[in-house]
C-alpha positions as CSV (number, residue, x, y, z in Angstrom):
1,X,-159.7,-34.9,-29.1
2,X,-159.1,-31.6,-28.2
3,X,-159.9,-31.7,-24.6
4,X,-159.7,-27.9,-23.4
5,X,-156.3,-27.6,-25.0
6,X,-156.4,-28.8,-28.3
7,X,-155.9,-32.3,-29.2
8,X,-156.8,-31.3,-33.8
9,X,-156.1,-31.4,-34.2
10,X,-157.0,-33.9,-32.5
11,X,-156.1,-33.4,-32.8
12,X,-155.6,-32.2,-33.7
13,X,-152.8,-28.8,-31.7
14,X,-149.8,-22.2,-35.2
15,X,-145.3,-18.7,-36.0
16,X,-143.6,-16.4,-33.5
17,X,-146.3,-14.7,-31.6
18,X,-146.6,-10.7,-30.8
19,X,-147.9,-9.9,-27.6
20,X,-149.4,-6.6,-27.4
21,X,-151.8,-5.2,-25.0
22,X,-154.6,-6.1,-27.5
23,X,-153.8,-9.0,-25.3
24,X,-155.7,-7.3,-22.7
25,X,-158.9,-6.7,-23.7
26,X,-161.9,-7.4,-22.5
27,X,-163.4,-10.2,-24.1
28,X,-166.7,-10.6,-22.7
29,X,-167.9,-6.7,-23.6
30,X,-168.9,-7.7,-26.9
31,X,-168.6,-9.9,-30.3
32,X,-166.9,-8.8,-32.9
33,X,-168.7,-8.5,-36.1
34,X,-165.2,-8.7,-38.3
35,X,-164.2,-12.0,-35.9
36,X,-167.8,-13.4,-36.4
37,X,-167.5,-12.4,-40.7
38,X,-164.2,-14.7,-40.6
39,X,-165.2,-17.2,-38.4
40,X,-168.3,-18.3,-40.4
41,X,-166.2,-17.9,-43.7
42,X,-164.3,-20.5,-42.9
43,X,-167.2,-22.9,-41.3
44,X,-169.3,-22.5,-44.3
45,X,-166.2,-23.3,-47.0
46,X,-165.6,-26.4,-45.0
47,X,-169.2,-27.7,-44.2
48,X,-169.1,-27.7,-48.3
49,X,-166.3,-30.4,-48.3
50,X,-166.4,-34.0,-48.0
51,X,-163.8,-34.0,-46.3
52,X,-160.2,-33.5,-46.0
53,X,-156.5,-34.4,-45.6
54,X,-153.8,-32.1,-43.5
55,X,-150.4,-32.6,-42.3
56,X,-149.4,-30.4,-38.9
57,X,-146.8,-29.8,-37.2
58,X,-147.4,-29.4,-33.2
59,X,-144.8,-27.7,-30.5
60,X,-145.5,-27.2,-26.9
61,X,-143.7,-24.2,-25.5
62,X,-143.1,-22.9,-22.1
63,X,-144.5,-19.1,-21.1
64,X,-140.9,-17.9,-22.3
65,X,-141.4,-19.4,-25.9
66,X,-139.2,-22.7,-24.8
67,X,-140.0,-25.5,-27.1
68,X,-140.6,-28.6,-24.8
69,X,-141.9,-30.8,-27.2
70,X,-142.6,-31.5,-30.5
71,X,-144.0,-33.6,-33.4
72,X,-145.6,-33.9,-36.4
73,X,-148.7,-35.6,-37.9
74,X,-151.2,-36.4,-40.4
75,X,-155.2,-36.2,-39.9
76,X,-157.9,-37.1,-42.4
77,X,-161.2,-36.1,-41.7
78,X,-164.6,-36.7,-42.8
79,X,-167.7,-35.5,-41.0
80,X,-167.7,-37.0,-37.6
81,X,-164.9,-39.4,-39.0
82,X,-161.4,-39.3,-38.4
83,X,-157.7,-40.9,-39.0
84,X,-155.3,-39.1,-36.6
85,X,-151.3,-40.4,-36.8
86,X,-149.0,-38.9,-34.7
87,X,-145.7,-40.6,-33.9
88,X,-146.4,-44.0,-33.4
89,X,-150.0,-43.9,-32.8
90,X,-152.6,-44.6,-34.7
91,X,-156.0,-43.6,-34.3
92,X,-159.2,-44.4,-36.4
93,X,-162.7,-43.0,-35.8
94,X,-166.0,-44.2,-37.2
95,X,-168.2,-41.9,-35.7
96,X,-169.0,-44.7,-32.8
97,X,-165.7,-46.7,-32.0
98,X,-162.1,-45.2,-31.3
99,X,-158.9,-47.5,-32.5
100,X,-156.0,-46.4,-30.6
101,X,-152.6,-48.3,-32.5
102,X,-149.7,-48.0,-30.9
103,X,-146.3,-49.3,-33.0
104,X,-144.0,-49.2,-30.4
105,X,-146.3,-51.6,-28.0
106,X,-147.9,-53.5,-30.4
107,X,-151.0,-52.9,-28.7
108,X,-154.6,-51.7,-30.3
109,X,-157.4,-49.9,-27.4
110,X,-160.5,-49.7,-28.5
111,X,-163.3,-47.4,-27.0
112,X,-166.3,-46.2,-27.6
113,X,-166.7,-42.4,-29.2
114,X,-168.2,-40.7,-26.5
115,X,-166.6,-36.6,-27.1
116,X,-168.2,-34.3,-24.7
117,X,-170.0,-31.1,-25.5
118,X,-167.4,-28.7,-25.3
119,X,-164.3,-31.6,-26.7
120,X,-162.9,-29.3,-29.7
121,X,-162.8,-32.7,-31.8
122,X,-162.2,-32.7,-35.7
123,X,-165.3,-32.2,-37.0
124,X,-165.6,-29.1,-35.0
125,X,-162.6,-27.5,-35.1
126,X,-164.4,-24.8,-37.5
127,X,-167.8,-24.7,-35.6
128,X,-166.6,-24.7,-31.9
129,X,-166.3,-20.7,-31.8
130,X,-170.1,-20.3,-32.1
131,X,-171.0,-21.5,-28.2
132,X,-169.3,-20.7,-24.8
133,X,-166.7,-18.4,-26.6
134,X,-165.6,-14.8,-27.0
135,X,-163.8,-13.8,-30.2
136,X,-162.3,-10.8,-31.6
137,X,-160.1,-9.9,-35.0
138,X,-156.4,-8.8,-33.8
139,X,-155.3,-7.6,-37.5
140,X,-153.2,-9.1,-40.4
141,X,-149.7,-10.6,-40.7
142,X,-148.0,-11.1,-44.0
143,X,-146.5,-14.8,-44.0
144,X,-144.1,-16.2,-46.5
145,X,-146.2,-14.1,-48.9
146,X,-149.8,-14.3,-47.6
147,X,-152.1,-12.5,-45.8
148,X,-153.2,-14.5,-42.4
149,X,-156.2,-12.6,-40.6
150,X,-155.6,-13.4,-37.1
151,X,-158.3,-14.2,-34.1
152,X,-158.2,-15.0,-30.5
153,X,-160.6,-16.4,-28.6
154,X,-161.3,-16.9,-25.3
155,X,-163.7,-19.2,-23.7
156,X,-166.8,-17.8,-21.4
157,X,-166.0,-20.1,-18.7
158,X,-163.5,-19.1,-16.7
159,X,-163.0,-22.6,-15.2
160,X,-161.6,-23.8,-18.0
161,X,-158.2,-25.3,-18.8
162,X,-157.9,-22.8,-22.2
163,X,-157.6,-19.3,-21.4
164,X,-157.2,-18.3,-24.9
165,X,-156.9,-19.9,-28.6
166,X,-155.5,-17.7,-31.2
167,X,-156.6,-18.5,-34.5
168,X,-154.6,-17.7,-38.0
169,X,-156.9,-17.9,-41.1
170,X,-155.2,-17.5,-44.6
171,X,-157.3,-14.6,-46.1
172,X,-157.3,-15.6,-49.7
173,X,-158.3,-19.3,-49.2
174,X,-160.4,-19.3,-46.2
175,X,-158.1,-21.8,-44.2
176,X,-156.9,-22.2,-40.6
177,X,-153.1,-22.2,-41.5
178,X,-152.2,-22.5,-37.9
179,X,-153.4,-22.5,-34.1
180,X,-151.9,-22.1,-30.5
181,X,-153.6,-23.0,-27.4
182,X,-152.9,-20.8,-24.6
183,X,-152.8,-22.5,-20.7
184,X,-154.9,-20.8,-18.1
185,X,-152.3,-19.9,-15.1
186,X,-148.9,-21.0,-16.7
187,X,-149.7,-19.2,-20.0
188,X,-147.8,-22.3,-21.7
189,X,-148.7,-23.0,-25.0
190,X,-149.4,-25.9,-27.5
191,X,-148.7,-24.5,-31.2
192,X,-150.6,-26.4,-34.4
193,X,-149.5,-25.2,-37.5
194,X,-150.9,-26.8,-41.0
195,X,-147.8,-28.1,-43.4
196,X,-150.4,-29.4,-46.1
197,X,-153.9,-29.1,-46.5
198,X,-155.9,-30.9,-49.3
199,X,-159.6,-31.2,-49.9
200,X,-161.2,-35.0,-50.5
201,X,-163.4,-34.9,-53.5
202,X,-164.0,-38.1,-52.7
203,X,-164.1,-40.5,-49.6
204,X,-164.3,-44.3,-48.9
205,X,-165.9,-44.6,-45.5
206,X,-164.3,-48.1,-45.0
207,X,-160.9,-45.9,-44.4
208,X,-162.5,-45.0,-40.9
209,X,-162.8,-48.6,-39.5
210,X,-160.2,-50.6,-38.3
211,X,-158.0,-53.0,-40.7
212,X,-156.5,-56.1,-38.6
213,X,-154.5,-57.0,-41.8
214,X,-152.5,-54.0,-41.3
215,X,-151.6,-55.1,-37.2
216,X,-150.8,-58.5,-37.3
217,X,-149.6,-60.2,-33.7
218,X,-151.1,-56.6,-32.2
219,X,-152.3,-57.0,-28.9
220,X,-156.5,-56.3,-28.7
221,X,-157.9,-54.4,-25.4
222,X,-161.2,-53.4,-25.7
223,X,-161.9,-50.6,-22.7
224,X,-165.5,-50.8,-23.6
């Protein structure tokens, strides 16, 4: 998913942004305790859930705020399992096998689930903070009537394709309302911001395997 800029959201990739020369500081002097309070908030309230269904909205924008792309799209999640829609793919997640649907091709890839150790994937979009990054709290903005505590992060590797992902957590519900992904040397940007968010009391695991019924005359390649 999230390959070093975000796919969550796979994805899976939140508002005008105010640089400041908070920007600036240096990350690797310390970890801040008000970051780290808010961070694991918001892991613990989600390792409580069964899972859970958002819809996001996802812009990439130039160093100069330029909107070069954008889309929308709809992710349920549960535990290692995923369903990720964007456009006109498709993609379903069992934990072991990736189906990749495409609409416009007619065309299903299948693969096996292989993330590597440092993939931001779904089901750790709200544990990835606690190795291989720096974090700090950068204050609160009021948005359309709520508080949103706001984080950046910054990766310990300097190799790395992410310089820097700001985090935006609403302070009365505990949720990441929206993300950007900053790109080391250009400073372009890939904005996420959650539309709808809505916690699964219950889940049917056969959602996360692949129905044939619903691709009939799809083309099959298995990359396995």
């Amino acid at each position: 998913m999230l390959k070093d800029r975000g796919n969550i959201f796979a994805p899976v990739k939140l508002l005008v942004i105010l640089f400041s020369g908070f920007l600036f500081l240096d990350f690797q002097s310390r970890q801040d305790p008000m970051a780290e309070e808010i961070l694991n908030a918001v892991s613990k309230k989600h390792k409580k859930m069964k899972g859970f269904l958002a819809s996001f909205s996802h812009d990439s924008e130039t160093n100069s705020g330029k909107v070069s792309g954008n889309s929308k799209g709809e992710i349920k999640v549960s535990g290692s399992k995923y369903i990720l829609t964007t456009g006109p793919v498709t993609m379903i997640c069992d934990g072991k096998t990736v189906w990749s649907a495409n609409k416009k091709n007619r065309e299903i890839n299948i693969a096996d689930y292989e993330p590597e150790a440092d993939d931001i994937t779904p089901e750790r979009i709200y544990n990835f903070y606690q190795k291989g990054y720096k974090y700090i709290f950068m204050g609160e903005v009021k948005v359309k009537g709520r508080i949103w505590q706001t984080i950046d992060l910054e990766p310990e590797n300097l190799n790395k394709e992410i310089v820097k992902i700001r985090l935006f957590v609403d302070k009365s519900s505990l949720l990441i309302t929206k993300y950007i992904v900053f790109e080391r040397g250009t400073n372009d940007r890939e904005v996420f911001e959650i539309d709808t968010f809505k916690e699964l009391k219950t889940v049917s695991q056969e959602d996360f395997s692949l129905n044939k019924k619903l691709y009939p005359g799809y083309k099959i390649v298995d990359l396995r």
